[in-house]
C-alpha positions, -999 to +999 in steps of 0.1 A: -020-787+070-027-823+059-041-827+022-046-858+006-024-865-028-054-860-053-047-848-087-077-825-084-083-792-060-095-795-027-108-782+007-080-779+036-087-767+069-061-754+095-062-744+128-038-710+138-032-698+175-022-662+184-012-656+220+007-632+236+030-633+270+008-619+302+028-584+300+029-558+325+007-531+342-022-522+329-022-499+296-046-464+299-081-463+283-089-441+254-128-448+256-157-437+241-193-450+253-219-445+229-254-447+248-291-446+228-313-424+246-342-434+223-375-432+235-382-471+242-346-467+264-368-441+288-397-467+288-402-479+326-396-511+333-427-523+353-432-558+375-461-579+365-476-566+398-470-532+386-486-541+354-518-558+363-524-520+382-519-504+348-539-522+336-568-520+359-566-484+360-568-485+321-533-473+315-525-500+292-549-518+266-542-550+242-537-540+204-526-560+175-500-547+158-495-572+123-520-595+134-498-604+167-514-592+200-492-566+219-499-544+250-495-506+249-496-479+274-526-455+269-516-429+293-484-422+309-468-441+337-482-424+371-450-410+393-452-439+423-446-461+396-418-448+376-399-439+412-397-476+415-396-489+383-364-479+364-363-476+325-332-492+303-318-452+307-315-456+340-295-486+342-268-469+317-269-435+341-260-460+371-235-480+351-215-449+345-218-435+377-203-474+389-177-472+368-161-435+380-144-453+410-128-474+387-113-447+361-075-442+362-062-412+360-048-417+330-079-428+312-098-408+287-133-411+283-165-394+263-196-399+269-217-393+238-263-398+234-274-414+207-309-397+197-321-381+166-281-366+161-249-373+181-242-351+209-212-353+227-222-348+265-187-347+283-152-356+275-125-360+303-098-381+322-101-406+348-092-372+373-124-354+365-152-378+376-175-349+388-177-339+352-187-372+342-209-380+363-228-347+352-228-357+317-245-391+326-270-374+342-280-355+313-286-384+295-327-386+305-332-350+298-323-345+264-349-349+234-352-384+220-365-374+186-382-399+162-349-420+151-315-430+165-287-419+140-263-444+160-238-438+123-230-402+133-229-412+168-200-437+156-181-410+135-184-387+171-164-412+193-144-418+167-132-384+165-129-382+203-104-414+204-086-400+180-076-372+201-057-393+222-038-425+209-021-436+238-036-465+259-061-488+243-088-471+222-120-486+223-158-477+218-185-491+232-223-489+214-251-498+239-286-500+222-322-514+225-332-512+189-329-498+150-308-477+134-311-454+104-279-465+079-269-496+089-244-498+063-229-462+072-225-482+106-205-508+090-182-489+070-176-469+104-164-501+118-141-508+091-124-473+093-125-480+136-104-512+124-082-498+102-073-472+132-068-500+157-100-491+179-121-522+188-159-513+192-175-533+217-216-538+211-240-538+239-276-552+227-307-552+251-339-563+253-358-584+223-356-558+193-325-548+184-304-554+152-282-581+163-265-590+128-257-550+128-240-553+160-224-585+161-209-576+122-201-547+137-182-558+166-164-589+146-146-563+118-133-543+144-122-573+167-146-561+196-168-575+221-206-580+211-225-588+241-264-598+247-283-579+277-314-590+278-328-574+315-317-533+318-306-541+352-278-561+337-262-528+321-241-522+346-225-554+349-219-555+316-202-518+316-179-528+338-172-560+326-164-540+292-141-515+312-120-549+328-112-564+297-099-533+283-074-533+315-067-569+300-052-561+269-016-570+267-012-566+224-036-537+208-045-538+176-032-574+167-035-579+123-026-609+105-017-606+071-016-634+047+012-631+019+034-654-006-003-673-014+006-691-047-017-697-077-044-719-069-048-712-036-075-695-026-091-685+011-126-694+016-132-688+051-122-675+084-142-685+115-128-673+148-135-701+172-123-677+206-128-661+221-163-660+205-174-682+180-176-659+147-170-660+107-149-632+099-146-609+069-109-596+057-087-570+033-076-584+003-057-574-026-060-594-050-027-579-074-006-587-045-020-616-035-023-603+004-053-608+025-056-587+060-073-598+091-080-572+121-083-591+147-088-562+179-064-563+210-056-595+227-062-600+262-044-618+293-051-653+289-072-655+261-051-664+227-074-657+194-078-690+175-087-693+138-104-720+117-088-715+080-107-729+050-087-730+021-095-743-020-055-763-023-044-771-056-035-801-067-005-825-054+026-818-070+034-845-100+060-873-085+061-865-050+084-875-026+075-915-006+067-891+028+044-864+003+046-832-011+048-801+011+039-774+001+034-736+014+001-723+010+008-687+028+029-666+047+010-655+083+023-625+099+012-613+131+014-578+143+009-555+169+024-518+167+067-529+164+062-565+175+055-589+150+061-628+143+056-648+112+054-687+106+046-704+074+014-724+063+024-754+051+003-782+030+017-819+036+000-841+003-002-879+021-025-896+034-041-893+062-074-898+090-089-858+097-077-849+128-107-849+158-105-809+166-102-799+127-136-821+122-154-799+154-140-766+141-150-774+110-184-783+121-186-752+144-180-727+113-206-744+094-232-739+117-227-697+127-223-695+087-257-711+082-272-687+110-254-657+096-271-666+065-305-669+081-304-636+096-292-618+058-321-635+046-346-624+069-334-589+062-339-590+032-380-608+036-371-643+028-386-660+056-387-697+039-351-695+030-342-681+066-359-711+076-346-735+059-310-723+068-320-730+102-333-760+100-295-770+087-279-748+113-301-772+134-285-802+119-248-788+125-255-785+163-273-819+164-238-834+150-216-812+179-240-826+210-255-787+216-292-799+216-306-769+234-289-744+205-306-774+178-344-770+197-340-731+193-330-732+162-356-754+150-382-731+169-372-701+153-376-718+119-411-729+129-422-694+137-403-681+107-425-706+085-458-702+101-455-663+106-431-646+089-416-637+122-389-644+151-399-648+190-375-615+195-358-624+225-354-662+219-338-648+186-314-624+198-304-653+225-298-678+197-273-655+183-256-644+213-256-685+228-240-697+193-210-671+201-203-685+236-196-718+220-163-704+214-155-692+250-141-722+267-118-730+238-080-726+249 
């Protein structure tokens, strides 16, 4: 890691690469799919021809809801038009139902809703697809309740992994909108993490908690993924099901040791897979910082921005500079492990082209990671302005369209006190796939 030979501290970036050989067959799935069966996930999904009848036979009516004009049904949906207009619930029931064929033998799988309370419809192996195709039908006929209590539905599949450890352990959360205890949700991902079970996220539509889910997909090194039309579920299902079959190292950490005084970590961005700032483990008497980074697929290393405080250049260094190490990396998965040393070279020096775009990259999900904690919280101004310089980031990297967006949502944010929904959720997911073509 190049640092210049200043007497004072200083920022030092450095780029780290984990990638593993392709591997053999495919490892069994130990999966748990977590599916809200909330009341807005039964809500038919009409056509605008469909809806213009509502209309004009009075089933629907406009209402403002905070001053913003929204349309409601009145009555419920006649029967010719929920035949042919399936709700968000549907589209899970067939995306399980697609998936069965594709089920090893070997493979584990639960099924558990996500209402009101957690209830575990089936558990079984890849051998019993009758019984899980009867639990996914169960799915619409169970009572939706007022709330979805997705934490308990977490601690549920949790417990039904843990039944089984071989394979790779994964859960997947597939929701349309809010959750009680968001922060029981994180913690749940944490202890996922610490077990070596990635949970995948599945956000659809224009309402959901994304910062919940992508937060909670990032600590346990899973997938978060954007649906925004129901009849994309079942793509994305299976697309979640394939990757699993991809693994070829589960539940990779990197642990940071032998980090002298004066040193200190200030950032981790995971620029791919997905573009994302990362939180860690540290302990702070043994200087050691963990990272759980989920499993690592065929072809698709894990690459790391590192932002670090360096201490000063060493007094009277040597004519080529100093070098000196700033931490120990260890990778790990199960008995397989290799380590490498970080080391800091004090000369001078012109940033290197891909460290300046990394670096630029980070900046920007951080600003729109702080945009999102503020507008939990009711700061709309400061959301704003934390867009506006997210805007400014992706001006500098050439992505004008994520720049325009951002500068929308800032707009509205000022003017309203609100997102667009959608166009929000899509900003969050787009800024992620900037990381996806980076090998």
């Amino acid at each position: 890691m190049p640092l210049h030979p200043s007497t004072g501290v200083q920022v030092g970036y450095a780029i780290v690469t984990i990638a593993a050989d392709a591997g053999g067959a495919a490892m069994p799935v130990n999966w748990a799919v977590v599916a809200d069966a909330s009341r807005s996930m039964r809500i038919p999904i009409v056509s605008e021809a469909q809806f213009r009848d509502l209309v004009r036979a009075g089933g629907a009516e406009e209402v403002l809801v905070d001053g913003v004009p929204v349309w409601q049904l009145t009555t419920s949906v006649p029967e010719a038009i929920r035949a042919s207009a399936p709700s968000a619930l549907d589209h899970t029931v067939r995306a399980l139902h697609s998936i069965v064929e594709r089920l090893d033998r070997a493979d584990q799988i639960a099924l558990i809703a996500s209402t009101e309370q957690a209830l575990l419809l089936v558990a079984t192996n890849g051998a019993e697809r009758a019984s899980l195709l009867a639990g996914a039908s169960r799915l619409a006929s169970l009572d939706p309740g007022e709330t979805t209590d997705l934490a308990a539905s977490m601690r549920l599949a949790l417990a039904q992994i843990g039944q089984h450890r071989n394979g790779v352990s994964r859960m997947m959360l597939l929701t349309d909108g809010f959750t009680r205890d968001g922060e029981a949700c994180v913690t749940l991902a944490r202890e996922a993490a610490a077990r070596g079970i990635s949970v995948s996220t599945l956000g659809l539509g224009g309402e959901f908690q994304d910062e919940l889910l992508t937060r909670i997909a990032d600590l346990s090194g899973g997938r978060a993924v954007y649906v925004r039309q129901a009849d994309a579920i079942p793509a994305a299902v299976a697309a979640e099901l394939e990757a699993a079959r991809q693994v070829v190292a589960r539940s990779l950490q990197l642990t940071l040791t032998h980090i002298p005084q004066g040193t200190v970590l200030r950032y981790v961005t995971r620029l791919s897979p997905s573009l994302a700032p990362l939180e860690w483990e540290e302990d702070p008497t043994q200087r050691r910082i963990l990272l759980h980074l989920g499993d690592l697929e065929r072809g698709k290393p894990v690459r790391l921005l590192f932002e670090f405080v360096a201490p000063p250049a060493p007094l009277r260094p040597p004519v080529e500079g100093a070098r000196v190490r700033l931490a120990t990396l260890t990778a790990q998965s199960g008995s397989a492990h290799v380590a490498t040393n970080l080391v800091a070279q004090y000369a001078r020096h012109t940033p290197l082209p891909a460290i300046l775009d990394a670096a630029g990259r980070a900046s920007a999900v951080r600003l729109q990671r702080r945009a999102a904690a503020a507008m939990t919280v009711g700061d709309h101004a400061g959301a704003a302005q934390l867009l506006h310089a997210a805007a400014r980031r992706f001006v500098d990297l050439g992505e004008t369209e994520l720049a325009e967006a951002c500068q929308h949502e800032a707009a509205l944010l000022a003017t309203t006190g609100q997102d667009s929904g959608a166009g929000a959720r899509a900003l969050t997911y787009a800024t992620r796939r900037l990381g996806e073509y980076e090998t």
